[in-house]
C-alpha positions as CSV (number, residue, x, y, z in Angstrom):
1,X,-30.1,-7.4,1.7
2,X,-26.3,-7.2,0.2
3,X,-26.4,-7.6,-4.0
4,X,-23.3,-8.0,-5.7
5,X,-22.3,-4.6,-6.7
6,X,-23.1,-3.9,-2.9
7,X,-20.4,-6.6,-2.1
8,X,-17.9,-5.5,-4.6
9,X,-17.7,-2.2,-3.2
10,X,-17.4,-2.8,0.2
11,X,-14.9,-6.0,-0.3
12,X,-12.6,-4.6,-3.2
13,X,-11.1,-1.6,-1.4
14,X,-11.0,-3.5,1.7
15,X,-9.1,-6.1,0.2
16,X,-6.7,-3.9,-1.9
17,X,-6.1,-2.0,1.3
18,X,-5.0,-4.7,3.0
19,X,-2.9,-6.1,-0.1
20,X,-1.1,-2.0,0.1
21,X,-0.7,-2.4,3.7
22,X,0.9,-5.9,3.8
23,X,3.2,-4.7,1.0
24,X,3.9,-1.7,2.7
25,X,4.8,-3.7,5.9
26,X,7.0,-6.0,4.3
27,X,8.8,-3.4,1.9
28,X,9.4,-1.5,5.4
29,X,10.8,-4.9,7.7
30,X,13.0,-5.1,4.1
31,X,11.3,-9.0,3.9
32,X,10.9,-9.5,0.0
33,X,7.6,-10.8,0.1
34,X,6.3,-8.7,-2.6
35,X,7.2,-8.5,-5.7
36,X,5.6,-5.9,-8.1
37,X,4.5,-8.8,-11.6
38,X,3.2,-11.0,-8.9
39,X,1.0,-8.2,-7.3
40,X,0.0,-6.8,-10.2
41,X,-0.8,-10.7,-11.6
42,X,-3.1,-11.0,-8.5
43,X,-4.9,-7.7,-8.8
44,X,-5.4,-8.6,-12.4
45,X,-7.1,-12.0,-11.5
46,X,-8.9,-10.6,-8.8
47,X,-10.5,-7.8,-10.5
48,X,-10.8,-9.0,-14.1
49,X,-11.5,-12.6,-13.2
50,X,-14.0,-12.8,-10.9
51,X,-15.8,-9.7,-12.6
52,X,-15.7,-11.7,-16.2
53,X,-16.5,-15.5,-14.4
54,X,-19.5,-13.3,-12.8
55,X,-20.8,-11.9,-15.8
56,X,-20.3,-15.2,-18.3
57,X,-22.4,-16.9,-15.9
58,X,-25.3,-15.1,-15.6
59,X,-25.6,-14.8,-19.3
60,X,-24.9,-18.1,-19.8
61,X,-28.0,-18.8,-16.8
62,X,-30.5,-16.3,-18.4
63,X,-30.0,-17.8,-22.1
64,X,-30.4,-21.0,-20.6
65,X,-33.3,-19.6,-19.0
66,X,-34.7,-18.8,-22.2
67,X,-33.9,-21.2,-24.4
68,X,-35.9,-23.7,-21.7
69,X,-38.6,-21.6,-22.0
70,X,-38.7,-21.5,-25.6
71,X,-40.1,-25.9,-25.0
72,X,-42.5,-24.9,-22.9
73,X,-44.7,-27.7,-22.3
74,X,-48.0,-25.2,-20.2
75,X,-48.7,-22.6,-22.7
76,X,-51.1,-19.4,-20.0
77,X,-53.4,-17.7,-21.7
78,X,-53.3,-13.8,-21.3
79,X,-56.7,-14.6,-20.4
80,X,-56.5,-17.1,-18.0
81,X,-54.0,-15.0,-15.9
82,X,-55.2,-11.7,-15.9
83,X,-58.8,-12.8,-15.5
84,X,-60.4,-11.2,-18.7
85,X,-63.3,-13.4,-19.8
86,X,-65.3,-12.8,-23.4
């Protein structure tokens, strides 16, 4: 089973690869579809924005998480759970 970190390593240098080698191929045929403040905008996004969308959800899931929790309307006994009776 892939987890994130799992997908982040294998899909970031492929992507930036490819990025470097379509840049490389179009400085090379002289095409001017690059341009060095719109790459670097792009690996900004890519690598700060996804990362920091990533991590403000999951925060923002676990505090919902247990803030929910925190209205609980079933309160489980330790005793009741783990079978401990006396």
């Amino acid at each position: 089973m892939l987890t994130i970190p799992d997908v982040y390593a294998v899909g970031l240098p492929t992507i930036a690869g490819l990025i470097i080698l379509k840049a490389m191929f179009s400085a090379y045929k002289k095409c001017n579809y690059y341009h060095l403040n719109d790459t670097a905008g792009t690996a900004g996004l890519l690598l700060v924005g996804n990362i920091a969308v990533l991590l403000i959800s999951q925060v923002l899931i676990i505090g919902g998480y247990f803030y929910l929790y925190s209205f609980s309307f079933i309160k489980v006994s330790a005793h009741l759970l783990f079978g401990v009776y006396g």
